[in-house]
C-alpha positions as CSV (number, residue, x, y, z in Angstrom):
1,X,9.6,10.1,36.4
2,X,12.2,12.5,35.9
3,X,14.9,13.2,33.5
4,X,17.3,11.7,35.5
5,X,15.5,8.2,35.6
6,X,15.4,8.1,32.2
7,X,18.4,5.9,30.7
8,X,18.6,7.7,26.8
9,X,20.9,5.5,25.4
10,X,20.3,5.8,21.7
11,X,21.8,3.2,19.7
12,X,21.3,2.6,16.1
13,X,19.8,-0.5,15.4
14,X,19.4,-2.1,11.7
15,X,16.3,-4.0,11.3
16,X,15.4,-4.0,7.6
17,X,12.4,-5.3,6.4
18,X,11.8,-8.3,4.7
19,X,8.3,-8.3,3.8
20,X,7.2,-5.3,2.5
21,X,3.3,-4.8,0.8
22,X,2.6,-1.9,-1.2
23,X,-1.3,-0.9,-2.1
24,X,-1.7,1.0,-5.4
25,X,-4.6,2.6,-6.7
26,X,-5.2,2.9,-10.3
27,X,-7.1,6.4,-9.2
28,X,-4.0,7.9,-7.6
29,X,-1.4,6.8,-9.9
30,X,0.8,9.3,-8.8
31,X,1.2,8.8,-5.5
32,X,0.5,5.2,-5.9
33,X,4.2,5.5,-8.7
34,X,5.5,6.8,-5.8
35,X,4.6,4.6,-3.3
36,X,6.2,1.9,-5.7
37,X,9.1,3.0,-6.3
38,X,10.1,3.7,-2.6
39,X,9.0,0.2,-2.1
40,X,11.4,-0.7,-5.0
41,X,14.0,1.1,-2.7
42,X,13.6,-0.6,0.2
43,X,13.2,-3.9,-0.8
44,X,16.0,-4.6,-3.2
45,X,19.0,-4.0,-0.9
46,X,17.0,-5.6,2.2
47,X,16.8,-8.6,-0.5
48,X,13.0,-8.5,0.9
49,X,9.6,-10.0,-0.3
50,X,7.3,-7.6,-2.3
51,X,3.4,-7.9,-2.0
52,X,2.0,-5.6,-4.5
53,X,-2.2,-5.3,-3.7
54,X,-4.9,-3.4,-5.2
55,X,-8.4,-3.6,-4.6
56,X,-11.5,-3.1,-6.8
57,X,-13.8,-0.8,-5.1
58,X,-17.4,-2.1,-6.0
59,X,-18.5,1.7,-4.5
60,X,-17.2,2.9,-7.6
61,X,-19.0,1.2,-9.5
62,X,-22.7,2.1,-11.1
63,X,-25.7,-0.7,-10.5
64,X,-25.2,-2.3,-13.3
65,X,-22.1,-3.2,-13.3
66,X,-22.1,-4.4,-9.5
67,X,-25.0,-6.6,-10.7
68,X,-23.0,-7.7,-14.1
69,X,-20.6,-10.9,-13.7
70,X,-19.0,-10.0,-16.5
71,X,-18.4,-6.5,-16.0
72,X,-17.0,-7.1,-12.6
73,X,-14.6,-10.2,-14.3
74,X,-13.6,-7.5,-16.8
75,X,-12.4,-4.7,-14.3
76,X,-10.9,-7.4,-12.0
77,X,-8.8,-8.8,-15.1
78,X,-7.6,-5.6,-16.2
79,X,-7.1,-4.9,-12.5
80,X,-4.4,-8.4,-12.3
81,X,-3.2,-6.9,-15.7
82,X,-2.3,-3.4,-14.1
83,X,-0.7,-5.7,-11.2
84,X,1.2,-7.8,-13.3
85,X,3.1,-4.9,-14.8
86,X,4.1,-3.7,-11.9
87,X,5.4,-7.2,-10.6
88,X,7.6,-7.4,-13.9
89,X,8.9,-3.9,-13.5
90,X,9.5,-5.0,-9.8
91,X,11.7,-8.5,-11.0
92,X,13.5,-6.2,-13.4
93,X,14.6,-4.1,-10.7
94,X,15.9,-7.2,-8.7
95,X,13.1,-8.2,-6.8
96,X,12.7,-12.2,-7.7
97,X,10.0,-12.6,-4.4
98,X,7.2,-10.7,-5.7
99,X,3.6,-11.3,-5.3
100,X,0.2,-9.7,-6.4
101,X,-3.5,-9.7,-4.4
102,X,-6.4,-8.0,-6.0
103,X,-9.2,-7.7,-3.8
104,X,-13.0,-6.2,-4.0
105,X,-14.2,-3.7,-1.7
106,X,-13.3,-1.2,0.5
107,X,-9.7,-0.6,0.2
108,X,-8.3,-0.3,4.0
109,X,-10.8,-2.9,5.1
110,X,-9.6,-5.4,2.3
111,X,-6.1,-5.1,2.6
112,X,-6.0,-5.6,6.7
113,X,-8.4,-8.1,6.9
114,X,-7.7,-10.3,3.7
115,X,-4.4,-9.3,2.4
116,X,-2.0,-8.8,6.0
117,X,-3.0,-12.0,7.2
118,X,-2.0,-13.8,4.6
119,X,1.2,-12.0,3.3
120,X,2.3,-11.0,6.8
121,X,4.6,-8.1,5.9
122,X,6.9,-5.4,8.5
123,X,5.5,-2.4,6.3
124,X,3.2,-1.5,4.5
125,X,3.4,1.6,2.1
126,X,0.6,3.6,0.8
127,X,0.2,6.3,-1.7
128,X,-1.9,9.6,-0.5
129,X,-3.3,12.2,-2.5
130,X,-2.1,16.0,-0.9
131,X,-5.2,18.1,-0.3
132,X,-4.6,21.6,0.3
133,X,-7.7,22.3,2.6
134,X,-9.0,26.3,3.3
135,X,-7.0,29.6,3.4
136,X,-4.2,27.9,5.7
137,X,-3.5,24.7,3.3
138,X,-3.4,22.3,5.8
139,X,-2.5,18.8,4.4
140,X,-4.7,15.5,5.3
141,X,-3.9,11.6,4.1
142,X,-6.7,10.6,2.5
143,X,-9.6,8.2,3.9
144,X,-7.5,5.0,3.1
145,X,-4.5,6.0,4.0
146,X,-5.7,7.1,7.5
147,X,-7.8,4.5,8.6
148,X,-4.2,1.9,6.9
149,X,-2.4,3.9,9.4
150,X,-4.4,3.7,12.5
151,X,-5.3,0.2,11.9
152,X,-2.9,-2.4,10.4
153,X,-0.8,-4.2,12.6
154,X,2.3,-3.2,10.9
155,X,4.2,-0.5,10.5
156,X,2.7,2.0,7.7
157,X,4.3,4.3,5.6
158,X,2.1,6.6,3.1
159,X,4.1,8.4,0.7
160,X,3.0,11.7,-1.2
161,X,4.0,12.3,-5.0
């Protein structure tokens, strides 16, 4: 195929999202602020849904507190209590459809396979830590974001601080 078969009509088209899940990470609050508040950006003037998830990574954890109940109860509820301030800051900023997921385990894994299905959003948004790598500084997305990115059946976003 040439360039002459090719028909490059560009037209603007306006599709704005109206489901949109952000994934924050108490780890990365930076980026994960970030994240949040681009979500906030897009999702108020689109009048859009807001899924807020974060996910408890039991890897993180030492053995005794995977093998505690109560431990694990403890860091999940301050877990929905880190969520729940971010759905009020989200409904004072005009967002009335908002809804929180905490999840255990990996991260990526969690939020495709438990947390898309169920919410169903256009876009996700992620936060990524910047890692200057060697002499020539060459930036990566972090584990999560990348394997978010080559794997959910949305669109995916990952913002940097």
């Amino acid at each position: 195929m040439n360039k002459k078969d090719v028909d490059l009509n560009f037209k603007t088209i306006v599709k704005p999202f109206e489901r949109i899940l952000i994934a924050v990470d108490e780890d990365d609050s930076r980026s994960s602020l970030a994240a949040f508040q681009y979500a906030l950006s897009l999702a108020k003037p689109n009048l859009a849904a807001l899924g807020i998830v974060s996910v408890l990574e039991l890897e993180d954890l030492n053995v005794f507190e995977t093998l505690s109940p109560e431990k694990r109860n403890q860091l999940r509820g301050r877990l929905a209590d880190d969520l729940d301030r971010y759905v009020k800051e989200a409904k004072e900023n005009g967002i009335y459809d908002v809804q929180s997921f905490v999840r255990e385990g990996k991260p990526a894994a969690a939020i495709i396979n438990e947390v898309i299905p169920v919410f169903k959003p256009d876009v996700l948004l992620c936060g990524s830590k910047t890692k200057p790598v060697s002499s020539a500084k060459k930036i990566f997305i972090g584990s999560q974001a990348s394997y978010l990115a080559q794997n959910a059946p949305c669109s995916v976003m990952v913002i940097r601080a």
